[in-house]
N, C-alpha and C positions, 0 to 999 in steps of 0.2 A: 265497309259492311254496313250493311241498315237490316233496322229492326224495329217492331211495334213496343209498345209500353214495357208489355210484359221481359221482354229482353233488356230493359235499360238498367241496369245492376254496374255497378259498381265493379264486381269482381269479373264482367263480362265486358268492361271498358277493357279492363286490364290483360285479361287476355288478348282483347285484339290486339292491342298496342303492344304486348311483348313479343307479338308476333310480328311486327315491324308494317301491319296494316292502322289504317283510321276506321274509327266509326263515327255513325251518323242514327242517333241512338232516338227515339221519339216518349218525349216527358209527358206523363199525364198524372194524375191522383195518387198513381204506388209511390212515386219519390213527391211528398208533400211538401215538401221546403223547398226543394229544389224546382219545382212547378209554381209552388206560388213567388219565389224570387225573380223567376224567367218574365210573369205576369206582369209583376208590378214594372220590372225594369219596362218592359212593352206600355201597359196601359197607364203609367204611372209617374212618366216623368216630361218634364216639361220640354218643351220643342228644343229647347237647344240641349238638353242632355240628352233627349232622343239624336240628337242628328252628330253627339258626341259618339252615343253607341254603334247606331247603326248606321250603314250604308246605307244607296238610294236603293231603292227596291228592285229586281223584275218580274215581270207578270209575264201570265200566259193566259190564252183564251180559247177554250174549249166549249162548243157545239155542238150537240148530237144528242140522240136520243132523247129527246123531247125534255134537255136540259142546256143551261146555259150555264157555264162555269165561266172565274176568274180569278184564276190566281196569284196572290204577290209573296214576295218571297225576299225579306230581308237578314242581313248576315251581320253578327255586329261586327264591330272593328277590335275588340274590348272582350275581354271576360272581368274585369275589375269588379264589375258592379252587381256581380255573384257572388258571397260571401265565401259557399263553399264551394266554390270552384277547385279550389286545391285538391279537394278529397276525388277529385274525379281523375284517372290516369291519363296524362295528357290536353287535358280539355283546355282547348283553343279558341272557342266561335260559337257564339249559340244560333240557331236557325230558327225563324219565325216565318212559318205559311199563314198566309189570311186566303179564305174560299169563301168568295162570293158565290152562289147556286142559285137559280130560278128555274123551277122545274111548273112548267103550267102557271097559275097566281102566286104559287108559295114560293118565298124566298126567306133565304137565311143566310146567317155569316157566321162564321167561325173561323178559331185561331187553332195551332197547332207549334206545339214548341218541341224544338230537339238540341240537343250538345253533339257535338263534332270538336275530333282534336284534328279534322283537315285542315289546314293555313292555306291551301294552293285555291281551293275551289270557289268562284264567284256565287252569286245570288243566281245568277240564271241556271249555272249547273246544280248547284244546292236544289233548285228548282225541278231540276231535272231528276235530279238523283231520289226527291219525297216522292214522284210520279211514280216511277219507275218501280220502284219498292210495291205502291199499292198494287202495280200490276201482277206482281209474284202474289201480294194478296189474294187477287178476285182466283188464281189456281186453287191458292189452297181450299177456297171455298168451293171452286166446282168440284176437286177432290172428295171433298165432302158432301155436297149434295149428289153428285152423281157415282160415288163409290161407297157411302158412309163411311168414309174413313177417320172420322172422328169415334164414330161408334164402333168399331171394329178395334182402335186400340184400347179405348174402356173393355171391351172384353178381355183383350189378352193381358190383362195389365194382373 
């Protein structure tokens, strides 16, 4: 199961995993520790502890629409160097997306961190599996721009 930020809880790891599924959970700013621990271990340690944690990368490359994507997609070998890693149910592998984008002159980069208690799945599936999520994304949003279904549950709420 994958999910955005807001899904990434603690008591929502635990659920999936007592259900005898994995998750692939996505860290941003609501778990602060845990986001800035994923950071540092990525931006922060020297090439041979990098190359302790993580595997080699793989990337994809995407074209279209008057954009130019590339993405790499590293799995560690390691949860050791996450303090609290315990406290997550299950949790096995952290997953790091890098997104290179050139849309027209402007380009940017960005990182994106997630935990997974999957052991079986490589970097390219990991890869596969962040894609594939945003694609359930762009629904929920035409859901919403073309039905207002955002605003429709504010009403009944």
């Amino acid at each position: 199961m994958t999910t955005d930020a807001m899904g990434c809880q603690k008591s929502i790891a635990e659920t999936i995993t007592s259900h005898g599924s994995d998750y692939l959970l996505q860290v941003k700013e609501n778990q602060p520790k845990l986001h800035a621990a994923l950071k540092s271990a990525f931006f922060d340690t020297t090439d041979r502890e990098f190359s302790r944690y993580f595997d080699h990368p793989s990337q994809m490359n995407n074209v279209g629409h008057g954009r130019e994507e590339l993405r790499r997609c590293w799995v560690s070998k390691t949860i050791d160097f996450i303090p609290m890693a315990h406290e997550w149910a299950k949790l096995s592998r952290i997953v790091v997306i890098e997104l290179e984008r050139k849309i027209g002159d402007k380009e940017s980069l960005d990182h994106r961190f997630y935990i997974t208690s999957d052991l079986g799945r490589s970097a390219e599936q990991m890869l596969s599996a962040t894609r594939a999520h945003w694609g359930i994304e762009s629904m929920h949003w035409m859901l919403d721009v073309a039905f207002h279904e955002d605003m429709s549950l504010a009403i009944n709420a």
